[in-house]
N, C-alpha and C positions, 0 to 999 in steps of 0.2 A: 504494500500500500504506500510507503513512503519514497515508493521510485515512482510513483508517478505524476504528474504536472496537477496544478492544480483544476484544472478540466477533468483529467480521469478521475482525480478523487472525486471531485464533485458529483461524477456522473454515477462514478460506483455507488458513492455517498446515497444518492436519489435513488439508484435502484434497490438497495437494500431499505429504505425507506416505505417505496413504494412493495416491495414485496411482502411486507409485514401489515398493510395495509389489505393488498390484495392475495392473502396466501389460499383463501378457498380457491378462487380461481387458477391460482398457480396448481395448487393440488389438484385439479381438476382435468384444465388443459393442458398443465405442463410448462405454461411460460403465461407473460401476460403482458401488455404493449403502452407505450409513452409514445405520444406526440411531438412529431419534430421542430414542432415549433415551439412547445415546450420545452423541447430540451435545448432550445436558441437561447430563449430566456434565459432558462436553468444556468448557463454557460457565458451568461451576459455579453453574447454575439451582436453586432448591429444588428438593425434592420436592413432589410432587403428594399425599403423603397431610397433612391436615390443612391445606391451602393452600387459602385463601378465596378466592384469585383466581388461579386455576391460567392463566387466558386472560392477563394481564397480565405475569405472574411465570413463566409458562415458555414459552407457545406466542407470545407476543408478540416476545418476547427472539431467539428462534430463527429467527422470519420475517425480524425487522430483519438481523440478522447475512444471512441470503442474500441480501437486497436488498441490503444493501452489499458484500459478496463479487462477486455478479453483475452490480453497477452499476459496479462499480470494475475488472472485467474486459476492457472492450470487447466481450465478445462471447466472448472465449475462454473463460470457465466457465458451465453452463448449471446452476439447481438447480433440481428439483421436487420437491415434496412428495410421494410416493404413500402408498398405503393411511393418509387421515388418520384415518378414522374419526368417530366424531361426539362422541368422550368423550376428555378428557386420558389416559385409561387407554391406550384404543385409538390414540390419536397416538403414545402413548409406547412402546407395546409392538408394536404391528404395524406401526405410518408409520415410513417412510424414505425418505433422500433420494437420488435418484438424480442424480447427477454425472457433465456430459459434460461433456470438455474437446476443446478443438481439436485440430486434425490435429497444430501446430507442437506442443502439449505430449505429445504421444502420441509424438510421434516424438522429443522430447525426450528422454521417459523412458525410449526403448526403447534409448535411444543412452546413458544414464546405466546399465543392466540390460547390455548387450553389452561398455561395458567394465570393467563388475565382474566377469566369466568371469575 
């Protein structure tokens, strides 16, 4: 965790956040999905309007962070990109990322959810 930029942690940060939030779901389907333009925000990326280089300054920023989230996991966080689109617009408003975690964090969370009853 401490190798990585403050973008990966951030994002690690959020997804373990959001995992303990949504862990029925995780348990369920297996993974569960953030918004990319959520995680613009999350990552305190510009905006996309009046931005010359929208590839470098936000869709750049946001891949590196999953490569190092998913590099720095061994294996237990998985992230994809879906619905990118072909336009920062469409990256930002319809892509998201879908987040599986391992069995051991699944059952982690469920056991952090069973003794908050």
């Amino acid at each position: 965790v401490f190798s990585l930029s403050n973008r990966g942690f951030t994002l690690l940060w959020y997804m373990c956040f959001l995992a303990r939030q949504n862990w029925k779901e995780l348990k369920e389907k297996g993974c569960f999905s953030v918004r990319t333009h959520t995680i613009q925000a999350l990552l305190s990326l510009p905006e996309e309007e009046g931005n010359k280089d929208v590839k470098r300054t936000i869709k750049q920023p946001v891949e590196d962070a999953i490569y190092e989230t998913t590099g720095a996991s061994n294996g237990t966080v998985e992230i994809e990109i879906v619905k990118q689109g072909t336009s920062i617009k469409e990256f930002l408003k319809q892509g998201c990322l879908k987040i599986k975690l391992s069995n051991s964090f699944i059952e982690y969370y469920q056991q952090l959810f069973e003794n908050k009853k």
